[in-house]
KETI-177465 format. One line per field, with one value per atom (N, C-alpha, C): residue number from 1; atom name; x, y, z. Coordinates in Angstrom, 2 decimals. Layout:
k: [NUM  ...];
a: [CA  ...];
u: [X  ...];
v: [Y  ...];
w: [Z  ...];
END
This chain:
k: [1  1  1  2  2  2  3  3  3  4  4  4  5  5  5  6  6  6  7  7  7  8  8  8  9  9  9  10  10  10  11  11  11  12  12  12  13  13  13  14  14  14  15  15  15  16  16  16  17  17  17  18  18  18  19  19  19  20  20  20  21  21  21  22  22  22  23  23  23  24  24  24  25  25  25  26  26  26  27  27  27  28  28  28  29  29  29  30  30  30  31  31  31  32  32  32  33  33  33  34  34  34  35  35  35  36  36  36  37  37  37  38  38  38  39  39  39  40  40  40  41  41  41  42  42  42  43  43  43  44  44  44  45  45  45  46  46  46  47  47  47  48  48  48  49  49  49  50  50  50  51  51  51  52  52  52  53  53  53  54  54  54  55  55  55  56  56  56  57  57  57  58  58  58  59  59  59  60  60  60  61  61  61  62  62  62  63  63  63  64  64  64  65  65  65  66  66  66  67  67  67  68  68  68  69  69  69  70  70  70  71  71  71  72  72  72  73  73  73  74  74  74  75  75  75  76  76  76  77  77  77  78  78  78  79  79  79  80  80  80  81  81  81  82  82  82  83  83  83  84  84  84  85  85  85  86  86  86  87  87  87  88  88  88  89  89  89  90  90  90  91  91  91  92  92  92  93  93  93  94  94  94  95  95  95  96  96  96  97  97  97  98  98  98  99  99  99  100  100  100  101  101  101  102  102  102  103  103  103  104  104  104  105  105  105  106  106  106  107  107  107  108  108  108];
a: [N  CA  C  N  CA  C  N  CA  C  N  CA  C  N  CA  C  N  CA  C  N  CA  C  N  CA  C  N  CA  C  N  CA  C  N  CA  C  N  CA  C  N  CA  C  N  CA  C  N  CA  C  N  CA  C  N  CA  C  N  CA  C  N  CA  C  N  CA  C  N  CA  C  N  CA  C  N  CA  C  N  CA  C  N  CA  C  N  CA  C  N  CA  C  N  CA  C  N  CA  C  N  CA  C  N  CA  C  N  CA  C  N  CA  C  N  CA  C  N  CA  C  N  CA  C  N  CA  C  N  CA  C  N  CA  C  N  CA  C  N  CA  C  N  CA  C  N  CA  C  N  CA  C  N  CA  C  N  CA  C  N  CA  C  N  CA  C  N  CA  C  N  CA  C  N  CA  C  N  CA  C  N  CA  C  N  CA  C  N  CA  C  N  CA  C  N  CA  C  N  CA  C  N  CA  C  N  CA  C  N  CA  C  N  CA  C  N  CA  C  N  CA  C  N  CA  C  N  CA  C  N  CA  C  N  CA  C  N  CA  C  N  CA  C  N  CA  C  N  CA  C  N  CA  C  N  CA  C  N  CA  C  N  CA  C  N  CA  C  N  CA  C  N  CA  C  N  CA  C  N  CA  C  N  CA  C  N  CA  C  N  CA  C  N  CA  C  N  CA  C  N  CA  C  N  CA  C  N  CA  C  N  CA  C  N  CA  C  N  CA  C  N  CA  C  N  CA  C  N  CA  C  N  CA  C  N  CA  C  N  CA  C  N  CA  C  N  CA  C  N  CA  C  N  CA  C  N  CA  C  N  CA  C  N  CA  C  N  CA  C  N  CA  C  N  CA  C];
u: [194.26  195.00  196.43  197.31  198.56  198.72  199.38  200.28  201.36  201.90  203.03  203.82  205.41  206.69  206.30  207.27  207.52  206.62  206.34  205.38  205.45  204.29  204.59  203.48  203.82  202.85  202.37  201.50  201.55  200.71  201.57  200.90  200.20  198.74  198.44  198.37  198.62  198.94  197.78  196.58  196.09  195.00  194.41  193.71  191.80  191.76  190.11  189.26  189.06  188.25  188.35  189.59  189.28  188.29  187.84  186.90  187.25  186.08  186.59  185.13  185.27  184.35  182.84  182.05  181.18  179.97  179.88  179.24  180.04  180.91  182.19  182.06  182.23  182.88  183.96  183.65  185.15  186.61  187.80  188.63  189.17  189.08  189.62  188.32  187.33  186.70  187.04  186.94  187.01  188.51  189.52  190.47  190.13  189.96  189.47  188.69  187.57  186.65  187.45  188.05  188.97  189.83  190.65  191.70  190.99  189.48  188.84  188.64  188.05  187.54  188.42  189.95  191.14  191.68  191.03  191.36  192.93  192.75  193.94  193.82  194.97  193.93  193.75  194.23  193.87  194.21  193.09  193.62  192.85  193.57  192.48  193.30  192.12  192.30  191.96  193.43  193.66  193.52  192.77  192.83  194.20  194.51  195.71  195.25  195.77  195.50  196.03  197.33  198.21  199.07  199.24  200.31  200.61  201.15  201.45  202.45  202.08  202.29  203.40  203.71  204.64  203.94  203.10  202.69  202.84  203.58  203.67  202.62  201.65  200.26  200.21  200.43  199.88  197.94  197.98  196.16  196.77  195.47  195.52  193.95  193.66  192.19  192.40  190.92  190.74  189.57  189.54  188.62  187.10  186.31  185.86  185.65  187.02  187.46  187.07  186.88  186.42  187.93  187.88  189.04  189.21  190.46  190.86  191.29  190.72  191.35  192.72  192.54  193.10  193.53  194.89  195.47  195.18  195.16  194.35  195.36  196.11  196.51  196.00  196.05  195.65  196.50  196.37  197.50  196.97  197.91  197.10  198.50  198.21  198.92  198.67  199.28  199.12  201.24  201.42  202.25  202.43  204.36  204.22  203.84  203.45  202.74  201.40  200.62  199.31  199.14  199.68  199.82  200.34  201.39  201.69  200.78  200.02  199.06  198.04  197.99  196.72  197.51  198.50  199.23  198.59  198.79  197.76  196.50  195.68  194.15  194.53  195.09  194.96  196.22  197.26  197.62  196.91  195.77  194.32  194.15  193.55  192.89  193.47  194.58  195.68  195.97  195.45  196.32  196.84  196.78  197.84  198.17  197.93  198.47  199.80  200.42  201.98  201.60  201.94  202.08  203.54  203.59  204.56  204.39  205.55  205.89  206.43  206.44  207.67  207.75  209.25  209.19  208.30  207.98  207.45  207.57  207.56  207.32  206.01  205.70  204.71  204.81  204.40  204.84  203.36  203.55  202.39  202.80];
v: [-28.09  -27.17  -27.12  -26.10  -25.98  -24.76  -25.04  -24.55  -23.72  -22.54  -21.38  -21.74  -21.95  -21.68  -20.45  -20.58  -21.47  -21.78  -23.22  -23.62  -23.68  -23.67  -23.70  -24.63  -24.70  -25.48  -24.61  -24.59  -23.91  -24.83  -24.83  -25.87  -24.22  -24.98  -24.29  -25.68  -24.92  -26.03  -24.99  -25.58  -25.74  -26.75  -26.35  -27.33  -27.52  -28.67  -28.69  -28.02  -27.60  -26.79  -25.17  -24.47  -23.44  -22.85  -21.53  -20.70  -19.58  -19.20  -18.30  -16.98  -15.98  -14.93  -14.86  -14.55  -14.27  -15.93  -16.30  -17.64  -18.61  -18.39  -19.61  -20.82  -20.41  -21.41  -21.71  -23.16  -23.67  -23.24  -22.80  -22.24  -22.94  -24.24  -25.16  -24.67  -24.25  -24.07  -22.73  -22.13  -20.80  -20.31  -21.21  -20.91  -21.00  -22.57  -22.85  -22.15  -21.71  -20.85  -19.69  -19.35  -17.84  -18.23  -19.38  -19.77  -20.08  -20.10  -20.55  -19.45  -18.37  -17.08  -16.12  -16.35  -15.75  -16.63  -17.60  -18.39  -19.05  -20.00  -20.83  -21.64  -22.32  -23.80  -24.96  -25.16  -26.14  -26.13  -26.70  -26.95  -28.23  -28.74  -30.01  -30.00  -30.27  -30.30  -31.64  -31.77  -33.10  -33.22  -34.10  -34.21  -35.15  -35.10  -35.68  -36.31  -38.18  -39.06  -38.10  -37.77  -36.93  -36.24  -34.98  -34.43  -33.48  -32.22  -31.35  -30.23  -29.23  -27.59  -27.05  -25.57  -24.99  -25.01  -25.49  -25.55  -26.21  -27.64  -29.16  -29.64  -29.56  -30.24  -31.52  -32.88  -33.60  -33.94  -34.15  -34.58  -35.68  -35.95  -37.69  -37.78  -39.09  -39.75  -40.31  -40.47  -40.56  -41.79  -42.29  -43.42  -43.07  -44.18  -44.31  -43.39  -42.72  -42.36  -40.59  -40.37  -38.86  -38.44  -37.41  -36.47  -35.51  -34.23  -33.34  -32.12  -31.38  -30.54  -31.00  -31.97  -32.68  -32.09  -32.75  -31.63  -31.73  -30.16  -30.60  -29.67  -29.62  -29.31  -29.15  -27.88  -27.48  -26.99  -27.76  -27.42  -27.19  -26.14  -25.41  -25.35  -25.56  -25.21  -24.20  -23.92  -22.53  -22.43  -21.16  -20.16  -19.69  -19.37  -18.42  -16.70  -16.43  -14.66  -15.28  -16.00  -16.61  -16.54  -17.53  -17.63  -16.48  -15.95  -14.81  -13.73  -13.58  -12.39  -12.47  -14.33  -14.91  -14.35  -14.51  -14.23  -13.36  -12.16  -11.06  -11.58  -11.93  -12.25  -13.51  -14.72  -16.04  -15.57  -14.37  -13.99  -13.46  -12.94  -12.25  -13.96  -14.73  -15.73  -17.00  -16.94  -17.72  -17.34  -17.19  -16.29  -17.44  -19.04  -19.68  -20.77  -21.11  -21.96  -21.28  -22.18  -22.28  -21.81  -20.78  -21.18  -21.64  -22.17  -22.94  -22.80  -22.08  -21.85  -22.96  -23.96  -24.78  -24.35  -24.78  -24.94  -26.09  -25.99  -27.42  -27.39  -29.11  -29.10  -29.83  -29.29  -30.32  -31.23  -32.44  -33.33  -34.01  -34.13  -34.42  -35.88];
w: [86.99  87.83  87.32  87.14  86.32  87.39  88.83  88.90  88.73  88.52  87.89  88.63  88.12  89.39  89.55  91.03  91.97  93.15  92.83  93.41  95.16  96.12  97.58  98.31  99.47  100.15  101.23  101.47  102.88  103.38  104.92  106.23  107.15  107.50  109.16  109.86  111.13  112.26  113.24  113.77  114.46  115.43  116.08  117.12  116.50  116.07  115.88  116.52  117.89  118.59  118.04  117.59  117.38  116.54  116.51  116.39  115.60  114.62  114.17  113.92  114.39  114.45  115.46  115.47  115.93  115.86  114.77  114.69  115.27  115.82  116.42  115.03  114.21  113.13  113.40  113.13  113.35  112.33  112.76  112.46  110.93  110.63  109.81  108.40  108.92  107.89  107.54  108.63  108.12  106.86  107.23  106.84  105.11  104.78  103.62  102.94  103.70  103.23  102.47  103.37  102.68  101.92  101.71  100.45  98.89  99.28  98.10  97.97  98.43  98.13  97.58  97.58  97.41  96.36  95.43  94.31  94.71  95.86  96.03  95.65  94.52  93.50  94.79  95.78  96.16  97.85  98.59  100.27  100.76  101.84  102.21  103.65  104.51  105.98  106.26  107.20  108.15  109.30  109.92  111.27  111.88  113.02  113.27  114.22  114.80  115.85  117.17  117.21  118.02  117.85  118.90  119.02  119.95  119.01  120.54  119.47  120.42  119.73  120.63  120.46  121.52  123.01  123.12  124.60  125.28  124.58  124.98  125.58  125.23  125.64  125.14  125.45  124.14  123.89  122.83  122.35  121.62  121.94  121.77  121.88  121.18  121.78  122.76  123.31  124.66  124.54  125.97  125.78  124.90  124.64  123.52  122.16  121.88  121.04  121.22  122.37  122.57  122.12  121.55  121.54  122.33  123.08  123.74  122.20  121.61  121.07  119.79  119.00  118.20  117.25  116.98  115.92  114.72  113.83  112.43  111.81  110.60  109.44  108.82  108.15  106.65  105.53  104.36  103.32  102.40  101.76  100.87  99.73  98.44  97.48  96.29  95.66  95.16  94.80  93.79  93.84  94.78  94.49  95.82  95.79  94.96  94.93  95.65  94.73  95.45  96.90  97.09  98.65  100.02  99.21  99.91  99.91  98.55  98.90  99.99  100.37  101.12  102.90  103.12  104.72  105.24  104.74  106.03  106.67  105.18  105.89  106.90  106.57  107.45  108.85  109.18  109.89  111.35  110.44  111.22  111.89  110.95  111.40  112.31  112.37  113.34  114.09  115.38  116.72  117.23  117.64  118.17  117.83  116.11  115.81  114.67  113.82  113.41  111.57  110.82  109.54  109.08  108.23  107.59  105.97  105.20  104.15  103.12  102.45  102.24  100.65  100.21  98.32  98.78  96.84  96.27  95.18  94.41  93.08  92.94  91.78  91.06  90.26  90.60  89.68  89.42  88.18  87.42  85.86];
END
């Protein structure tokens, strides 16, 4: 994978339970699904112990480790033309979680 400046990260910030289309796929896949399909060299989704969004909800685990809607990140790297061409479609696909743009370098 070789990267072009200027390199970016992009964060999604959403909730493990979300959904995406008619099969209620889960949203974290769906996203990936479409960054691969749109040749993004690379994404990997995180689940998070806790947190909390503009809603101030917090999630957290819960006794014997059940979860409430847990927060999951997805980062995706790529260029920034790359990535930017990817916004409209994953714009569609985010109605209430956060994207996040950042620089980056690559270091290799």
């Amino acid at each position: 994978m070789r990267i072009e400046p200027p390199a970016k990260l992009l964060l999604i910030f959403i909730d493990e339970t979300d959904t995406w289309g008619d099969s209620r796929m889960p949203l974290y896949e769906a996203i990936v699904k479409t960054l691969f399909e749109l040749g993004i060299d690379g994404a990997t989704v995180h689940t998070g112990i806790m947190g909390y969004g503009v809603n101030r909800r917090l999630h957290k685990k819960r006794l014997f480790g059940v979860t409430d809607e847990r927060p999951v990140t997805i980062s995706a790297i790529d260029n920034e033309a790359r990535l930017r061409t990817a916004l409209p479609k994953l714009k569609q696909m985010v109605a209430e979680g956060i994207m996040f743009l950042v620089d980056g370098e690559v270091v290799t």
